[in-house]
N, C-alpha and C positions, 0 to 999 in steps of 0.2 A: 164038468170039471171046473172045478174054482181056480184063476188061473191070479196074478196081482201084477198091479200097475208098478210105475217106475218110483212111486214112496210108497208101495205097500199097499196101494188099496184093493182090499177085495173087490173082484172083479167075479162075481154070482154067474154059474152058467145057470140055462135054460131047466125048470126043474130041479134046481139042487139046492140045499141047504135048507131041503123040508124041514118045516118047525123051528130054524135056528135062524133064517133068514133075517128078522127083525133084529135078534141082536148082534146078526154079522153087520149089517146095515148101521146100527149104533155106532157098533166101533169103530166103523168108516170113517162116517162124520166127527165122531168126538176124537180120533189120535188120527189116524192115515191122513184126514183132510184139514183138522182144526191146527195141530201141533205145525206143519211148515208154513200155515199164514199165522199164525198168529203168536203162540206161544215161545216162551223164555226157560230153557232150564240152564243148571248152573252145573259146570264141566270141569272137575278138577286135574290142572295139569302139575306136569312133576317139573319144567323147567331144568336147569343146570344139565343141559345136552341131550335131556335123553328125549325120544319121540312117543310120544300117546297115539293110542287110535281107538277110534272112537267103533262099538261093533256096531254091526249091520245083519240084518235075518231079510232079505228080500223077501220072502215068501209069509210075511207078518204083516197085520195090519194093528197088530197091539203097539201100547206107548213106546217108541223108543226116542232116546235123546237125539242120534244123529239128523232124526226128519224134524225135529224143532226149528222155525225161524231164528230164534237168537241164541247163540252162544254165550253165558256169561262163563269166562275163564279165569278160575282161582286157581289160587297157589301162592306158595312161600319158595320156591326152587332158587327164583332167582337164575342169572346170565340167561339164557336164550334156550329154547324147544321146541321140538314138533308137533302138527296135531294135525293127522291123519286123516280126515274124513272120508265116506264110501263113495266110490264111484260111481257115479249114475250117470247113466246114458243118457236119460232124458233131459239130466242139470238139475241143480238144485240150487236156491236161494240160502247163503245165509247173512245173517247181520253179526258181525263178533266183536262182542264187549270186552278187551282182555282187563279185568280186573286182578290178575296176579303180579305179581313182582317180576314177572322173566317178560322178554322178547318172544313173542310164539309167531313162528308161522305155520299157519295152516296152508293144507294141499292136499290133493290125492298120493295115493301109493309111488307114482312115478311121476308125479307133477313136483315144477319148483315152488308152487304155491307163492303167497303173498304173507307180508310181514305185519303183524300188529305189532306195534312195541308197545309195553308196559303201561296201562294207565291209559290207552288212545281203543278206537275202538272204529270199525271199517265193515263199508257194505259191500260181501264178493259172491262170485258166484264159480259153481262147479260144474264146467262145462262138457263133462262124459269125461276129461283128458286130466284136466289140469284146476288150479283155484285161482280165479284171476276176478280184477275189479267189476264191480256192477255198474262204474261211470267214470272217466276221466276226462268228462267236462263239463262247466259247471257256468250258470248265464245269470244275469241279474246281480242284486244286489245282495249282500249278505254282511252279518255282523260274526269276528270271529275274537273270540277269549282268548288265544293264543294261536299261534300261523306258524307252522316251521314245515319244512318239504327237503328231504334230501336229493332228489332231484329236478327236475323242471318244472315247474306250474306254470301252464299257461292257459291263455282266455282273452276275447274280447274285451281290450283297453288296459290287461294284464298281463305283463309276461315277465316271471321270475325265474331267474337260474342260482340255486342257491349251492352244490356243488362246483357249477361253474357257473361265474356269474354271467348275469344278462340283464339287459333292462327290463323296465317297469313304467308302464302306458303305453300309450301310442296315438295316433292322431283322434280317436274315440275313447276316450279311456270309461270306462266304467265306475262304482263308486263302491266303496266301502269303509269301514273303521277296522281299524288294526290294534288292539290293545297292547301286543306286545308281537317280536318277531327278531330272528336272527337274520339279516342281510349281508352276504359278502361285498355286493356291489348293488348300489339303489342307487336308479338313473330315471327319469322321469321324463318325457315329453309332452305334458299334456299339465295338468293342474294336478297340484299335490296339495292336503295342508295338512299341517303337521301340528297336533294339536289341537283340542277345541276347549277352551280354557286359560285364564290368565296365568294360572300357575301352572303351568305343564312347561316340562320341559324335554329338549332335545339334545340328544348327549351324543358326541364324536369324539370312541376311542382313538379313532385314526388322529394321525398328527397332521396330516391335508385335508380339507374338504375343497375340490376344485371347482371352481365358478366361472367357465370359460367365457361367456358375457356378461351384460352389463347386471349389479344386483339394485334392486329396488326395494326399498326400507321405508312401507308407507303407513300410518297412522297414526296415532296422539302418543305414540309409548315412546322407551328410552329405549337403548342399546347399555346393557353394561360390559365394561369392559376387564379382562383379566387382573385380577389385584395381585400385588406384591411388594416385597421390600427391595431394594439395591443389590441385595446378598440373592436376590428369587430371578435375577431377570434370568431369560433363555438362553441356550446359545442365540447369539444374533444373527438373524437376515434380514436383507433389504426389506422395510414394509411393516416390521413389526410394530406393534403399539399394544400399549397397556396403560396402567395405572399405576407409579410409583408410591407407596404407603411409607417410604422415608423422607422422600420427596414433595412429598402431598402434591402432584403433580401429575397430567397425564404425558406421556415422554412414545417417544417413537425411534427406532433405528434407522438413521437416514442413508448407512453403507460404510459409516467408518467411528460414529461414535452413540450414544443413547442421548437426543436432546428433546431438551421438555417443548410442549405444544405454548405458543407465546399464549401468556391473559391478560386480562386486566394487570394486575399487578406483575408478574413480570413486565410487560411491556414498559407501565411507570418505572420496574428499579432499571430497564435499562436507560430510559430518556434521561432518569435522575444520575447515573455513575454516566453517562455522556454531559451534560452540562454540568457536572463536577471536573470533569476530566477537561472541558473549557476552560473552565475556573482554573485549573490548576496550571495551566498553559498561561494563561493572559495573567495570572499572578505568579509568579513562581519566588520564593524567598529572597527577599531582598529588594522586595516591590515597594515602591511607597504611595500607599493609597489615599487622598483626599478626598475628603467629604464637608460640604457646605452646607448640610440641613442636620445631622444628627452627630452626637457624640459618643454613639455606641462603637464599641469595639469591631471592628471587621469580622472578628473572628464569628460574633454573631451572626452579622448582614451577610457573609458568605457563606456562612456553615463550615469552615474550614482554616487549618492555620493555628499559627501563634503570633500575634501583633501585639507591637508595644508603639507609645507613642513614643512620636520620631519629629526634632525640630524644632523646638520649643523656642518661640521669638526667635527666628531665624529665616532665611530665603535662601533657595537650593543657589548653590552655583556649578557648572559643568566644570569636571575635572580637565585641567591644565598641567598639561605631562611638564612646558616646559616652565612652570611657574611656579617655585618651592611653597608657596603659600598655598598652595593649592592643587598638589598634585596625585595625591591620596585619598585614598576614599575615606571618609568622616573626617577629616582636618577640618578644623573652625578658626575664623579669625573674624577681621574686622571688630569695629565698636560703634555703639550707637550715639556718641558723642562726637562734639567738632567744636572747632575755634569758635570762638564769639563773630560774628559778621552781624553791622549794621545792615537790618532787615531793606532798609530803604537806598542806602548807597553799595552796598556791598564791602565796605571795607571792614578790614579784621580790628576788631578791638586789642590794643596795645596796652600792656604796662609796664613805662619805666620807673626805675628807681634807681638811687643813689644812696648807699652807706657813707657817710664819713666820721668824722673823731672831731673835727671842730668847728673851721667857720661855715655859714651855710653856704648851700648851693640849690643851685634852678637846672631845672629839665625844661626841656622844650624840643615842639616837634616841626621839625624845616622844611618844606614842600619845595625840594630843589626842584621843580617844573617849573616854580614861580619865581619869575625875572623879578618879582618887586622883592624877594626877601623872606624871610622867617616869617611866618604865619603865628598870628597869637594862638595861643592854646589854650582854649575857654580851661576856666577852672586853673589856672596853673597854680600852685602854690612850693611855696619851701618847706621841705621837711626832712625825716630822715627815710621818705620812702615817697615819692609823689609818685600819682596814678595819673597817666595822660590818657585820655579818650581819643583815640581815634576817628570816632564813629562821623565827627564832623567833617573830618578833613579829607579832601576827593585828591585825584593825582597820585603821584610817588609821593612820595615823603621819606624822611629820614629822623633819627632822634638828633641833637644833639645837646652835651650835658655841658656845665658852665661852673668852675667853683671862684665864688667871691671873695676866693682869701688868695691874699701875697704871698702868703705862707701855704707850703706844699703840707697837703695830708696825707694819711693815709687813707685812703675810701674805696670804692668797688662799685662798680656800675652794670644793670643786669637790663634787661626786654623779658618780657615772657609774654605770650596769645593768652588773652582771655578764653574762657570756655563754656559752649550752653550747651548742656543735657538736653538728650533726645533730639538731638536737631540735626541725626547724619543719615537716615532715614530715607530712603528710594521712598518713590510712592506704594502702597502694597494695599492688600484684602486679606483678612484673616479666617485660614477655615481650619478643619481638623487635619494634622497628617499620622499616617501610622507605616510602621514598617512592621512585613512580615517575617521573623525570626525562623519561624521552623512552618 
């Protein structure tokens, strides 16, 4: 009696299958034995809830889909469905391509079976019971096009929780390339790099990435830092720093206001508004600034100001509250002239004269110090005005006038100092002065 294995295979008793033998034997090999190592057929499922199952004829050794190694599963159902497979005692391998649009899990009749979702595709097996994986651990190195796991991956130098997060390496880590992946929580102990390439980049939706030691930022590149205008900045916290695009400026929050990072030229406009702000202290309006080598305006040599010239043939003198000549600020007086003085004696040069209406008369000048008498007086002459020179005569002295008539006139008799231009003159040096107006 021909009795069949656990996928079908005829199993020839002793004597049987006179004459048919050969092509029971064909069929063995080419579906019972070929179709679960090797072959692919394609399994249409209905998806949007409902369950397929796939039939089974235990007692067959002809082609059936269920003993095929690969599953490819079509469909348009869309949301999620069952797919049935027979239950074998002895287990069966499958590999499942889901090619349809829906979530399919596959299982036995009372197993929870395992999930293929849509577009991914998974190696299980059917263990008499249930449809459960063919491996859940995996060693060495590998390249993955995309990586996502709803629950735990773990491995040697690997360990991800992406429902609930966990870390990732460990003191051995392992190696791989990640082209893309969803992480809740990526924690690293071991060497990470992120990127292989100049232009790759690393993107944190999160608002923290936390660096609880020290970081180190080593090679020939730059750092760039977030750009913005004045109207962009963040809410502020301690520690921030960017880049001001109104500001042309890189600025940082120090805890109570945004101040820019000093440069080159900030640094100059503060030294320069500090030695203006000297300047404006050691001159303040009403200054009067002299200068002995040039005749330029102040306004230029200090960069600031309004100066007019102040002084002109003049010498400062300190205000004198109790002295009316001089007790207000810009009063002027004084003159640069004085009495005529004989340079050599010191005495004031005198001039008398006499008017009269008739007979003449003489002037002369009497050195009452001198016991001999009336001192002549070079030059004297009569006239209606004579000029007496003092410049000779040393001592006190006196004028007095003489008229040579019996007869009384009527006449007038005057003195007056001679006088020399520019001779009242302090000693002095002439330089520029200027006051500063505003």
């Amino acid at each position: 009696m021909t009795t069949y294995s656990n996928l079908g295979i005829a199993l020839i008793g002793t004597g049987e299958e006179s004459g048919t033998w050969g092509t029971v034997t064909n069929t063995n090999l080419q579906y019972a034995l070929q179709e679960p190592i090797a072959n692919s057929v394609n399994v249409a499922v209905s998806g949007g809830g409902v369950t397929d199952t796939m039939t089974w004829n235990a007692s067959s050794n002809a082609s059936q889909p269920a003993r095929f190694l690969r599953l490819n599963l079509t469909g348009s159902g869309g949301g999620t469905g069952n797919l049935v497979v027979p239950t074998l005692s002895g287990g069966k391998n499958y590999i499942i391509n889901n090619a349809s649009n829906s979530a399919m899990t596959v299982k036995t009749a009372s197993g929870s079976g395992i999930l293929v979702p849509a577009g991914n595709s998974r190696s299980v097996y059917q263990d008499g019971t249930n449809v459960v994986l063919t491996s859940n651990y995996f060693t060495g190195t590998g390249d993955f096009g995309a990586l996502s796991a709803s629950g735990t991956v773990s491995g040697n130098g690997f360990v991800a929780r992406f429902a609930t997060p966990g870390p990732i390496g460990d003191g051995t880590p392992s190696t791989g390339a990640f082209t893309t992946g969803a992480f809740t929580t990526l924690t690293n102990t071991g060497n990470t790099t992120l990127g292989d390439a100049a232009g790759d980049s690393v993107i944190f939706n999160a608002s923290t990435a936390t660096i609880p030691n020290n970081l180190t930022l080593s090679g020939t590149g730059s750092i760039t830092l977030p750009v913005g205008t004045t109207a962009q900045r963040p809410t502020p916290a301690v520690g921030m720093l960017r880049y001001n695009s109104t500001l042309s400026t890189v600025e940082q929050y120090a805890g109570s206001a945004w101040t820019g990072i000093p440069t080159t030229a900030s640094i100059t406009a503060l030294i320069d508004a500090a030695v203006l702000a000297g300047k404006l202290a050691l001159y303040p309006v009403g200054t009067i600034y002299t200068q002995a080598g040039v005749s330029t305006n102040p306004g230029s040599l200090l960069g600031f100001g309004t100066w007019e010239a102040f002084g002109t043939g003049r010498v400062l003198v300190g205000l004198d509250a109790g002295n009316a000549l001089m007790d207000t600020l810009g009063e002027t007086g004084g003159s640069a002239n004085s009495p005529a003085v004989n340079t050599t004696t010191g005495a004031t040069a005198l001039t008398a004269a006499q008017t009269k209406q008739g007979n003449l008369s003489s002037v002369r000048l009497t050195q009452t110090s001198n016991s001999a008498g009336p001192v002549a007086i070079p030059a004297t002459g009569e006239s209606d005005a004579v000029n007496v020179d003092a410049n000779s005569v040393s001592g006190s002295f006196g004028l007095q006038f003489t008229n040579n008539s019996s007869t009384s006139d009527t006449h007038t008799h005057s003195v007056t100092n001679g006088t020399t231009t520019n001779a009242n003159y302090q000693p002095f040096i002439v330089v520029y002065m200027w006051k500063r107006t505003a």
